[in-house]
MARMILO-783594 format. One line per field, with one value per residue (C-alpha): residue in three letters; x, y, z. Coordinates in nm, 3 decimals. Each point is the difference from the previous one (the first is absolute). Layout:
REM MARMILO-783594
residuo	[ALA, ...]
x	[X, ...]
y	[Y, ...]
z	[Z, ...]
REM end
This chain:
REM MARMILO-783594
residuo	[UNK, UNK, UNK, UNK, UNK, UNK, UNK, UNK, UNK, UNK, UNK, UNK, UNK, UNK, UNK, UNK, UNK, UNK, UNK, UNK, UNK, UNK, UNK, UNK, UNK, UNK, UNK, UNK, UNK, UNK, UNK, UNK, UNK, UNK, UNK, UNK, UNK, UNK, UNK, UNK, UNK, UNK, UNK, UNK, UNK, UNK, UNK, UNK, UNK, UNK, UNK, UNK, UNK, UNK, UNK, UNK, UNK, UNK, UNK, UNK, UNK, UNK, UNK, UNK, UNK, UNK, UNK]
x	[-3.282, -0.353, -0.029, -0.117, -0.316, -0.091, -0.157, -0.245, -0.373, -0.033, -0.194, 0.318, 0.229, -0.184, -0.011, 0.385, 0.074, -0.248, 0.218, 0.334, -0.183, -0.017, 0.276, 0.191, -0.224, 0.135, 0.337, -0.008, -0.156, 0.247, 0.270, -0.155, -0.076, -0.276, -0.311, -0.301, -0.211, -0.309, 0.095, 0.146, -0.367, -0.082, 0.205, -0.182, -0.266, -0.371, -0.045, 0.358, -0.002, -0.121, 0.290, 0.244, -0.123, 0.047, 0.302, 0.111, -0.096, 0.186, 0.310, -0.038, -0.097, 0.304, 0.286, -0.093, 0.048, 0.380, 0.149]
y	[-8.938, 0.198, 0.324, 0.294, 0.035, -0.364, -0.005, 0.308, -0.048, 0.024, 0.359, 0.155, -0.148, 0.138, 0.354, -0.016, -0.092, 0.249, 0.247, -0.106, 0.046, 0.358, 0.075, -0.171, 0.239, 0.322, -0.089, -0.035, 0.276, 0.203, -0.148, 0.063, -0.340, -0.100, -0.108, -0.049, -0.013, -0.048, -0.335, -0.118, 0.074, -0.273, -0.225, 0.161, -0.249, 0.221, 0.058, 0.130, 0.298, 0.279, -0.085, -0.030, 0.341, 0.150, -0.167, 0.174, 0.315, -0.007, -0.106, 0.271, 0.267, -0.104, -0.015, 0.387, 0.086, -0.164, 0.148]
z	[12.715, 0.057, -0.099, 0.230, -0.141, -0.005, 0.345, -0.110, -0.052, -0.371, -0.033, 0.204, -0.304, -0.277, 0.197, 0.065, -0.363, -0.114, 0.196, -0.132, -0.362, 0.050, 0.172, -0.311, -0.231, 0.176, -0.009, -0.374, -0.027, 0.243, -0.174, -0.370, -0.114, -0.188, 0.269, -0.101, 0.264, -0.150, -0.144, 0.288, 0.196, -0.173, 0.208, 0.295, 0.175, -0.086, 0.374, 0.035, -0.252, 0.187, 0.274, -0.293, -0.117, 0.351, 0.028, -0.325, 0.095, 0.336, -0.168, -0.245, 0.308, 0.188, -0.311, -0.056, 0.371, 0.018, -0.301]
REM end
């Protein structure tokens, strides 16, 4: 059975995952587990890290606005 994201170019993958990376970050750190982010930037494709940081960020902007 193919997945979803099989039929996706390859760069649209890596920016999805890179995505679902951060959003797993935040809610660890939402929920008070142990993240470290920085470590797991290392999992990041190089051309991907400034969208991961953005993506971060937004995350982080939007958990303060729905508590």
């Amino acid at each position: 059975m193919p997945l979803p994201l099989d039929g996706l170019p390859q760069q649209e993958r890596e920016r999805i995952q890179t995505d679902l990376l951060a959003l797993r970050i935040i809610y660890s750190e939402r929920y008070g587990y142990a993240s470290e982010w920085e470590s797991a930037e290392t999992h990041v494709p190089t051309h991907l890290r400034g969208y991961f940081q953005q993506r971060l960020n937004f995350y982080r902007t939007a958990q303060r606005h729905s508590i």
